[in-house]
N, C-alpha and C positions, 0 to 999 in steps of 0.2 A: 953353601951350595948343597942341594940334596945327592945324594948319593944314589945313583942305578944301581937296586938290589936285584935287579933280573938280568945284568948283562950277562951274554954266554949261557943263558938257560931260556928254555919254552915259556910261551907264555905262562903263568900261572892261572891266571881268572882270564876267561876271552870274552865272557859279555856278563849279563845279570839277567836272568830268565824269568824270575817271580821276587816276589815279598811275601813270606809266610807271619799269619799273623794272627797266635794261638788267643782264642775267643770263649765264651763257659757257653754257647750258645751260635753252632754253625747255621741251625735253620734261620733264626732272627737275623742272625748278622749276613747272610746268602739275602736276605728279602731285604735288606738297609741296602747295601750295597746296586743290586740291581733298582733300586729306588731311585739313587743316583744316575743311571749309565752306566753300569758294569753290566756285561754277557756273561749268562753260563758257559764257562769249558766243557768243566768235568766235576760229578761227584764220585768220592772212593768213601770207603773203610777198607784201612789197613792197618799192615804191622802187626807186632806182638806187644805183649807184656806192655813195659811203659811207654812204651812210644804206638801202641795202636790209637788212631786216629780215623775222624768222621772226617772228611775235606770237602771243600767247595772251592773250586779254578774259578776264577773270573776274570774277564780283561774287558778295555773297551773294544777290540775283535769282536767277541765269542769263540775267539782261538786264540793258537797257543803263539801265533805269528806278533805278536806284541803281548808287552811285561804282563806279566799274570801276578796278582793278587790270590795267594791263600786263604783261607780262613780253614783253621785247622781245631779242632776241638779235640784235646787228649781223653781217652774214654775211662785209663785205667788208675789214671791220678788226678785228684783234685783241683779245680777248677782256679786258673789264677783267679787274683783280684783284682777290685774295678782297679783299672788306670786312672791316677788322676795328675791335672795338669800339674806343671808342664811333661810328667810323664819321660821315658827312657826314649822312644824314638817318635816323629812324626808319619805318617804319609804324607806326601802332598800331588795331588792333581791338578792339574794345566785343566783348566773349563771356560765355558762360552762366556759365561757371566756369575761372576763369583755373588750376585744379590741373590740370584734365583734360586743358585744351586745351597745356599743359606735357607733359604724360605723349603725348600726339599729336605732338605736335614734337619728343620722342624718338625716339617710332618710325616717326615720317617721313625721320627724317636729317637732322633740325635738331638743337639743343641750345640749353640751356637756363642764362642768363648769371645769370637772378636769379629763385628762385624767387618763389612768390604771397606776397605779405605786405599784409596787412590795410593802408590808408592813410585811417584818418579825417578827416582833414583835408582829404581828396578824399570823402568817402562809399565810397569802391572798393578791392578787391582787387586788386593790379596786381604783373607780373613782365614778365621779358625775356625774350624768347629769339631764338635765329637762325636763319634757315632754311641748307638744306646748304653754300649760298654765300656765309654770312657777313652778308648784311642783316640788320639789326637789326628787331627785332618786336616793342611794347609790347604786351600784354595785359589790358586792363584791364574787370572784371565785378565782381560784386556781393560784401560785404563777407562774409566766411567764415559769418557769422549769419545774414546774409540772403540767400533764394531768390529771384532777382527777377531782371528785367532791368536793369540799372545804369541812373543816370542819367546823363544829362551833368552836369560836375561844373563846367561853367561856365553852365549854364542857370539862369534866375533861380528861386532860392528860396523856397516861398510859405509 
């Protein structure tokens, strides 16, 4: 049995507000992203020393009212290196149609690791692809049959 490590205390975490996701390249990867469907928030440069940063907000909004995606480029140290698959974390996005939005990450300057393939066991259509700097991008929308927006594939059943 799991153990309630919060009983008798405040929430700790109450929701999830963004993804920050340090990039060698905020302009490129600000015009990949909006390639896709993502809105402008917000650009900043902040910070000091090693943590000053160029940022670019983006959500499917254009505000701050849903998960916001960073793309944050550190100014005063050295540029990570490319990611490669399978890489340390995913993104994944819920979209209309996971063929199209593959054939867009082509001609963004991303590529395209696993095309769309039907996954019944999930209800969803789901592929990989990268954006130009190598993060990994799950794709996941409705099953090649059906016109719909997907469900979530762990929301309860009825």
């Amino acid at each position: 049995p799991r153990r309630d490590l919060t009983a008798g205390r405040a929430h700790m975490i109450v929701g999830m507000h963004a993804t920050k996701v340090v990039v060698r390249d905020v302009d490129a990867a600000e015009r990949f992203y909006e390639a896709l469907g993502l809105k402008l928030v917000h650009r900043a440069v902040g910070g000091e020393n090693e943590v000053r940063q160029k940022q670019a907000w983006l959500s499917v909004t254009g505000d701050s009212s849903s998960h916001m995606l960073i793309l944050s480029q550190f100014l005063e140290v050295p540029p990570p290196s490319q990611a490669e698959y399978p890489g340390n974390f995913w993104l994944a996005f819920n979209v209309a149609d996971v063929d199209a939005v593959a054939s867009a990450v082509r001609t963004a300057g991303g590529r395209v690791l696993r095309e769309g393939e039907d996954r019944p066991e999930y209800g969803v259509r789901a592929g990989v692809v990268a954006d130009p700097e190598g993060h990994i991008i799950e794709i996941v929308g409705p099953m090649s049959d059906r016109k719909r927006v997907v469900r979530d594939p762990l929301a309860r059943r009825g």
